[in-house]
C-alpha positions in Angstrom: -17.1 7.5 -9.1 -15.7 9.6 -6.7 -11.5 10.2 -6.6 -10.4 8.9 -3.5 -6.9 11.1 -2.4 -4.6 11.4 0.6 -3.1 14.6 2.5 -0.4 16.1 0.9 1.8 15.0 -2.2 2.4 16.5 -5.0 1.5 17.3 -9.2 4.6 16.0 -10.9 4.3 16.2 -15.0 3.5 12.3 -16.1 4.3 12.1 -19.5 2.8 8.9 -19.7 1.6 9.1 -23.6 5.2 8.5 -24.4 3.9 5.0 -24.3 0.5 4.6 -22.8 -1.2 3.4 -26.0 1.6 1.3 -26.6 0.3 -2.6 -26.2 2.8 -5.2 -25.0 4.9 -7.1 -26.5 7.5 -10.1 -26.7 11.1 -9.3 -26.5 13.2 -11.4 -28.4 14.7 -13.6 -26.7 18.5 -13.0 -25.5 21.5 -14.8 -26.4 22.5 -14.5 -23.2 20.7 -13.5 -20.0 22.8 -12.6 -16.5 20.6 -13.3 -13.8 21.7 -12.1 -10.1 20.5 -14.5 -7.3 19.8 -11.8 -5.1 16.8 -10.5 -6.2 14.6 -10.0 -3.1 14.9 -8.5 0.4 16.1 -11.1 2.8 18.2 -13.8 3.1 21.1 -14.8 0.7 20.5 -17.5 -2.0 22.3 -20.9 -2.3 23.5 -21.8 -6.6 21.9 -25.2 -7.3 23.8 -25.1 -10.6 27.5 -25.0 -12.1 29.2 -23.5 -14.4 28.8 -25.9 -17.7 25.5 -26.9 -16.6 22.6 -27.2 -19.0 19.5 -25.9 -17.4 16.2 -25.9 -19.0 13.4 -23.1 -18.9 11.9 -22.8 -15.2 14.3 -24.9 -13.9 15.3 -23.7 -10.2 18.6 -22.7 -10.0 19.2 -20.7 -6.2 17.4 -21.3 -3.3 17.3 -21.2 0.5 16.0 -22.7 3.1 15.7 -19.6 4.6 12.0 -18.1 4.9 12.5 -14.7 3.8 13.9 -15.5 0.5 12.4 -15.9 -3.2 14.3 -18.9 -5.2 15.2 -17.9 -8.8 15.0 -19.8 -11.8 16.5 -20.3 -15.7 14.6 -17.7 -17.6 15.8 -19.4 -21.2 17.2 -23.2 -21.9 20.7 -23.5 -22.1 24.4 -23.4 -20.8 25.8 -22.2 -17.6 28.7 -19.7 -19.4 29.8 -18.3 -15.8 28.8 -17.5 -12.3 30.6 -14.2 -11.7 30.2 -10.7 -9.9 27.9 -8.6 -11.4 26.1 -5.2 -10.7 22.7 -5.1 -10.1 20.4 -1.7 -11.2 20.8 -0.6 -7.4 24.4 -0.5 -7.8 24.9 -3.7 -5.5 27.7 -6.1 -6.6 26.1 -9.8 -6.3 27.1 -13.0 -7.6 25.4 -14.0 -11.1 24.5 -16.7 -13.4 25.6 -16.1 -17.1 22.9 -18.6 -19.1 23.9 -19.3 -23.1 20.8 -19.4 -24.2 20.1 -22.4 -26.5 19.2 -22.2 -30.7 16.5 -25.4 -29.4 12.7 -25.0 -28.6 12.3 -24.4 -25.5 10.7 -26.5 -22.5 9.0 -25.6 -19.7 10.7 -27.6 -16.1 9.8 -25.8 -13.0 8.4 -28.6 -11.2 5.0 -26.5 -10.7 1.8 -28.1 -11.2 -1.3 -26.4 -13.0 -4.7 -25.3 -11.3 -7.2 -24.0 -13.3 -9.5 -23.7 -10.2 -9.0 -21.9 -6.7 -11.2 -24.4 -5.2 -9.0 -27.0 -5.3 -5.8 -25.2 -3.1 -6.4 -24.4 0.7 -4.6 -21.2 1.6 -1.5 -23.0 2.6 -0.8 -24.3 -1.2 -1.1 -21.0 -2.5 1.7 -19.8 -0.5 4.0 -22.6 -0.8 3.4 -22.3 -5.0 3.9 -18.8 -4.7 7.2 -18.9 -2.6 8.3 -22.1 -5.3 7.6 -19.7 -8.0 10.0 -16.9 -6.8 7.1 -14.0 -6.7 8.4 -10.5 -5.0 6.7 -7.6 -5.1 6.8 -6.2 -8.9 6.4 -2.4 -7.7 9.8 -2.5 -7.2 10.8 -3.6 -3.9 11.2 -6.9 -4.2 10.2 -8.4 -0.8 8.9 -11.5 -1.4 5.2 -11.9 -1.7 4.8 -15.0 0.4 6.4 -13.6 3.6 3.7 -10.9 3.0 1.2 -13.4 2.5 2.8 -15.2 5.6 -0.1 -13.7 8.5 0.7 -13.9 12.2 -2.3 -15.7 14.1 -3.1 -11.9 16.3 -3.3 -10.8 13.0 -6.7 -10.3 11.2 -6.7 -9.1 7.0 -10.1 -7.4 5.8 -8.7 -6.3 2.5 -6.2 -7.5 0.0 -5.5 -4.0 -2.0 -3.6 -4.2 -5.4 -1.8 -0.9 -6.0 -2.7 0.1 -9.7 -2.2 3.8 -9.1 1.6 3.4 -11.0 1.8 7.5 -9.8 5.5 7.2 -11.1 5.9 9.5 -14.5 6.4 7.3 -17.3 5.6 4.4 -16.8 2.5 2.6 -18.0 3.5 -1.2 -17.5 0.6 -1.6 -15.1 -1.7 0.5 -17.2 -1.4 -2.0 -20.1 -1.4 -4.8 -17.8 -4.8 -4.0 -16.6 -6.0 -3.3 -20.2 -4.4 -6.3 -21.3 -4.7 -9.3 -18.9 -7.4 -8.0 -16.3 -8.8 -11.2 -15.8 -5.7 -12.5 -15.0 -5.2 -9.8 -12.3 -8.3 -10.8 -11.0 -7.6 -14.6 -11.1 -4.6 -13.4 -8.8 -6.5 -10.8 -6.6 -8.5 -14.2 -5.5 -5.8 -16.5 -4.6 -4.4 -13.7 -2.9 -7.8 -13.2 -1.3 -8.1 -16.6 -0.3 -4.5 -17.4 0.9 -4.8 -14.7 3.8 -8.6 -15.1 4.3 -9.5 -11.4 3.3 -13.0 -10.2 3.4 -12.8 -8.3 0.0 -10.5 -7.1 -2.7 -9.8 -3.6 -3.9 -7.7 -2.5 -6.7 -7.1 1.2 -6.7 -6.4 2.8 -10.3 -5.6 6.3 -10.6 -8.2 8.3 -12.3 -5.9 9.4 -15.6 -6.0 5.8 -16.5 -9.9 5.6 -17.2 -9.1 2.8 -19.7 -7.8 0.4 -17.1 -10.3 1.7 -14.9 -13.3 0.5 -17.2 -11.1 -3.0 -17.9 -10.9 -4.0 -14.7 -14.5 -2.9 -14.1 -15.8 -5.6 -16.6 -13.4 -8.3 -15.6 -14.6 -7.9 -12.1 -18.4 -7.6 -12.6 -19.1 -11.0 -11.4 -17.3 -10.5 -8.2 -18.7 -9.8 -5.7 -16.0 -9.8 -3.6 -13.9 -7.4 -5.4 -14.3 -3.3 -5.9 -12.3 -1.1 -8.4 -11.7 2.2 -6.4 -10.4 5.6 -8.3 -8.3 7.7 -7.3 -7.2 11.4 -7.5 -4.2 11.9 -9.9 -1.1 12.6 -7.2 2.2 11.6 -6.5 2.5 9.3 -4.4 -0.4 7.3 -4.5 1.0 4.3 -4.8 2.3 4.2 -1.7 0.9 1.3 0.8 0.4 4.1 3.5 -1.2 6.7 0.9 -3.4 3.5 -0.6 -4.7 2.8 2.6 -5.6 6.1 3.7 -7.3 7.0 0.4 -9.3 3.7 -0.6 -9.9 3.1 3.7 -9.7 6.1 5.9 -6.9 4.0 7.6 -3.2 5.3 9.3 -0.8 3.0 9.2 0.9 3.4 12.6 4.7 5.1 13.3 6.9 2.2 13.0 3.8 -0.4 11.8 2.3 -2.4 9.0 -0.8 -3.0 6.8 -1.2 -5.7 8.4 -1.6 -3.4 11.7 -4.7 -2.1 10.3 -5.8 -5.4 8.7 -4.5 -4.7 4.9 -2.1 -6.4 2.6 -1.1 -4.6 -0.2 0.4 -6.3 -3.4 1.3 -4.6 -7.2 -1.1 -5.6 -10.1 2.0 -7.1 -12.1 2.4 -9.3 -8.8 -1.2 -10.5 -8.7 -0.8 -11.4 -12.8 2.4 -13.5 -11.4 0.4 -15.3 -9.2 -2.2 -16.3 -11.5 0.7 -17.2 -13.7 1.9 -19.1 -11.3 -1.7 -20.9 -10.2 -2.7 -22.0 -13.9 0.6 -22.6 -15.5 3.0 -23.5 -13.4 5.2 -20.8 -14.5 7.5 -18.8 -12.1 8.7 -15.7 -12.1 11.1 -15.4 -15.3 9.7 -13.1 -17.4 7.7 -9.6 -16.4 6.9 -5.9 -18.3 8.5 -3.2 -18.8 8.2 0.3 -19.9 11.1 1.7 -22.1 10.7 5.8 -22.9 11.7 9.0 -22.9 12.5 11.6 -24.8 15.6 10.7 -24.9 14.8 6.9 -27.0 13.6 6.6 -30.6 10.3 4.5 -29.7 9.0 4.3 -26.7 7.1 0.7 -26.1 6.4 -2.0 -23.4 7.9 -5.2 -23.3 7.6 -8.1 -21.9 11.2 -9.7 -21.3 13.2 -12.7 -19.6 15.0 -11.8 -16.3 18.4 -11.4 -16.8 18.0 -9.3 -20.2 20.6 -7.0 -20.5 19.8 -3.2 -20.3 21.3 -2.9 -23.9 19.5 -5.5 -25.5 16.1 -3.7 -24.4 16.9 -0.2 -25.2 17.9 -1.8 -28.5 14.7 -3.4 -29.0 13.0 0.4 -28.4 14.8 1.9 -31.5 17.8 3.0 -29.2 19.3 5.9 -28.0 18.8 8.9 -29.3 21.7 11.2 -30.5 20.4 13.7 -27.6 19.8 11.0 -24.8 22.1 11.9 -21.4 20.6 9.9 -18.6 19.3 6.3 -17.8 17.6 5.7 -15.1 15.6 2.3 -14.2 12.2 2.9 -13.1 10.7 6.0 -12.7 11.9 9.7 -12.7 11.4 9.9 -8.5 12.3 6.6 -7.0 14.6 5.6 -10.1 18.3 4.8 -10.1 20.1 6.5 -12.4 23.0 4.1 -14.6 26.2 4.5 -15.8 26.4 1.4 -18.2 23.4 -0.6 -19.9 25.5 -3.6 -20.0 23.5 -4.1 -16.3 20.6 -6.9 -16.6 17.0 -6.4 -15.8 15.8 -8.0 -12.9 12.4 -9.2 -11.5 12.1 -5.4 -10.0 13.1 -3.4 -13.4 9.5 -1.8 -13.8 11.2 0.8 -16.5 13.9 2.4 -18.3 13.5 5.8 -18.6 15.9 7.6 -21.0 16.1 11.8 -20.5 17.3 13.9 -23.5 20.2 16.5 -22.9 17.9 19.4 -22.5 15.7 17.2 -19.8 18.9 17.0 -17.5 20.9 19.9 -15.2 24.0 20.3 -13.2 24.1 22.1 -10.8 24.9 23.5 -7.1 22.2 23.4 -4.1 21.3 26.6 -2.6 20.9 27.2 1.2 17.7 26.5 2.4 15.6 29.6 2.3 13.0 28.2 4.8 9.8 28.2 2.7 8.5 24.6 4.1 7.5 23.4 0.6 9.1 20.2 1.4 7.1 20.3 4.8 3.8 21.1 2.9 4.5 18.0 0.2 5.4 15.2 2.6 2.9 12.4 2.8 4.4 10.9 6.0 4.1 14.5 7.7 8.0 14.7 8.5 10.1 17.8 8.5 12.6 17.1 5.6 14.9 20.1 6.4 15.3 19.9 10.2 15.9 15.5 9.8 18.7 16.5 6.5 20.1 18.8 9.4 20.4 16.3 11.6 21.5 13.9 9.7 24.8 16.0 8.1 25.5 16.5 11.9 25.0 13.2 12.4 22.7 13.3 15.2 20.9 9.9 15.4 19.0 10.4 18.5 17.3 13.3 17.2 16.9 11.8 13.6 15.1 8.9 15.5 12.6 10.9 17.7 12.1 12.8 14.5 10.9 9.4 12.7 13.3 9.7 9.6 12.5 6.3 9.3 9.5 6.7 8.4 10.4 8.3 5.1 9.4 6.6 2.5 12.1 7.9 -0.2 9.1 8.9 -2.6 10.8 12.2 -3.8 8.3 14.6 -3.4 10.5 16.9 -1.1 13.1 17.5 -3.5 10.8 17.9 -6.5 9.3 20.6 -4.7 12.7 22.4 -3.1 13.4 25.6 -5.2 16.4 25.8 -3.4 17.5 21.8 -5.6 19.0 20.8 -2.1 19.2 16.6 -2.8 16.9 16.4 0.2 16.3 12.3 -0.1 20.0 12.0 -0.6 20.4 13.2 3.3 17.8 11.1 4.4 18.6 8.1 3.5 22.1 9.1 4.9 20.0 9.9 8.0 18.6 6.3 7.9 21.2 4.5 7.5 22.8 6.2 10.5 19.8 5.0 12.8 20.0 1.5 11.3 23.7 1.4 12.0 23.2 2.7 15.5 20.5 -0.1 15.7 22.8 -2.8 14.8 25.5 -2.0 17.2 22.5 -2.1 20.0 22.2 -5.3 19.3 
């Protein structure tokens, strides 16, 4: 099988046999979970409960009536302690339910029927039970998965692609959730199949993860609508735009969408909550995790309630090491570094990576010297140093006509920059300019 690649990117160090071999398993369950009820892109949530409440396992407890929006529900049985500000792992302040969870068995009330067969739901059901059970992309960026699922009528899908690359360093959540629960992935890839009326499914696995690779192999075998695609070792694969021009041959356009060139791209952990969904009538209050680093005792990979405190993970990992001197959720490139573990996890916390003293530097950037590394490693094809330029001089209209918006924040130019200028820092400054400027336009 041939490694399929895009242009560009770059050869970060993984370090993924911190934890690759490491199978998944339950978290205990919290005493307490804090769960934010903003955890998606798009509109703000309504509470459907009070504080003193009991609320039961499942049960619904935000919601909108909103489109873009993912509802969120009770990820343990118990009492509504508070409903107070909070911050989130992106460092946004949002309003949160505190949940007591209760010493009582606990019962499943979500309101979700069960279907063990795809051949009873017409594409419309599968979107409504997979907006009901709060499903956002699990890759990280929470947009929720059935405004993506949500096709405009010019609009034609070919391909449903499910991103199993997981290029990030680190982490191997998806790699054990391929080994692990491939057929549920596959239940998943289908209803996403059929929901948009896709041709075929492809699920593109990057080739260091031959174990998944061969999993999903088997589980598929008897589809014949589904392929298993390899691909080259390289950050960022994961991308949607790098996906699609690696498993397709396709561009994504300046400004455009998968759906532009007829491709929807979802996260394997999203397609395992869908199947989740489908048969059980669960929703989205529980997903995986990869906890590592040389910088905690034993690295492992969980599977934990929304809401779970930082702490009460790392604790479940062995803990901190006396050397440990940096926290960051997710990976090592796209991560956001913490300054308190008293934070909860949330339905986008792929990871928590812990760095050891000797793995973390201070220091001052140098002037750019010129080389164009950052030019060479950009997947998008922008010029990193000329749009960070722009954007400390805040000129918008040339960071516009220079696409800074179509930076996809991956990283790769300030892994790469020997002169350690913070290179995404400015351009997401750069962006939010633009936006800003876009907003008063309107």
């Amino acid at each position: 099988m041939k490694a399929l690649t895009f242009k560009q990117g770059i050869h970060p160090n993984y370090n993924k046999d911190l934890s690759k071999d490491k199978p998944l398993k339950n978290a205990l369950r919290p005493e307490e979970v804090i769960i934010p009820i903003q955890q998606h892109i798009g509109a703000p949530l309504n509470l459907l409960v009070k504080k003193g409440d009991q609320v039961e396992l499942g049960q619904k407890i935000a919601d909108s009536e909103s489109f873009v929006c993912a509802p969120i529900h009770a990820s343990v049985s118990g009492k509504v302690k508070d409903i107070r500000k909070v911050t989130d792992p992106g460092g946004n302040i949002v309003r949160a339910v505190v949940i007591e969870s209760s010493s009582e068995e606990e019962k499943m009330n979500s309101g979700l029927e069960k279907h063990e067969n795809l051949d009873n739901l017409d594409a419309s059901e599968i979107k409504n039970i997979v907006r009901e059970a709060g499903i956002v992309g699990m890759g990280g960026a929470m947009f929720p998965t059935h405004v993506k699922m949500a096709v405009p009528e010019d609009k034609n899908v070919e391909y449903v692609i499910l991103n199993g690359a997981e290029c990030e360093p680190y982490l191997t959540v998806d790699h054990r959730i391929m080994v692990e629960r491939p057929k549920s992935i596959i239940f998943g890839l289908n209803a996403l199949i059929k929901a948009v009326d896709a041709q075929k499914g492809i699920i593109g696995i990057e080739e260091n993860k031959m174990e998944a690779i061969e999993s999903m192999q088997d589980a598929s075998a008897d589809y014949d609508n589904i392929e298993i695609a390899a691909l080259e070792t390289k950050y960022p694969q994961g991308g949607e735009k790098m996906l699609i021009e690696a498993i397709l041959g396709r561009e994504v356009p300046v400004g455009g969408l998968p759906l532009d060139v007829g491709v929807v791209v979802n996260n394997t952990s999203t397609a395992a909550a869908v199947a989740d969904a489908v048969r059980e009538g669960k929703p989205l209050i529980e997903r995986s995790i990869t906890i590592t680093g040389r910088g905690i005792e034993s690295p492992t990979n969980l599977i934990y309630r929304i809401g779970t405190k930082l702490s009460d993970l790392v604790e479940q990992a062995g803990g901190l090491k006396e050397n440990a001197a940096k926290v960051i959720t997710g990976g090592p490139m796209m991560g956001q570094a913490q300054k308190s573990l008293d934070i909860p996890a949330v339905k986008g916390t792929s990871g928590i990576l812990v760095l050891s003293a000797d793995e973390v530097d201070d220091f001052d950037p140098s002037p750019c010297i010129n080389c164009a590394k950052c030019v060479d490693a950009c997947p998008m094809f922008l010029m990193p140093t000329t749009l960070v330029n722009y954007a400390k001089n805040e000129m918008v209209e040339e960071l516009e006509d220079y696409q800074v918006l179509n930076c996809i924040e991956c990283g790769s130019c300030s892994y790469v920059c020997p002169s350690k200028i913070p290179l995404v820092h400015y351009l997401r400054l750069g962006k939010a300019q633009v936006m800003a400027k876009k907003r008063e336009e309107n």
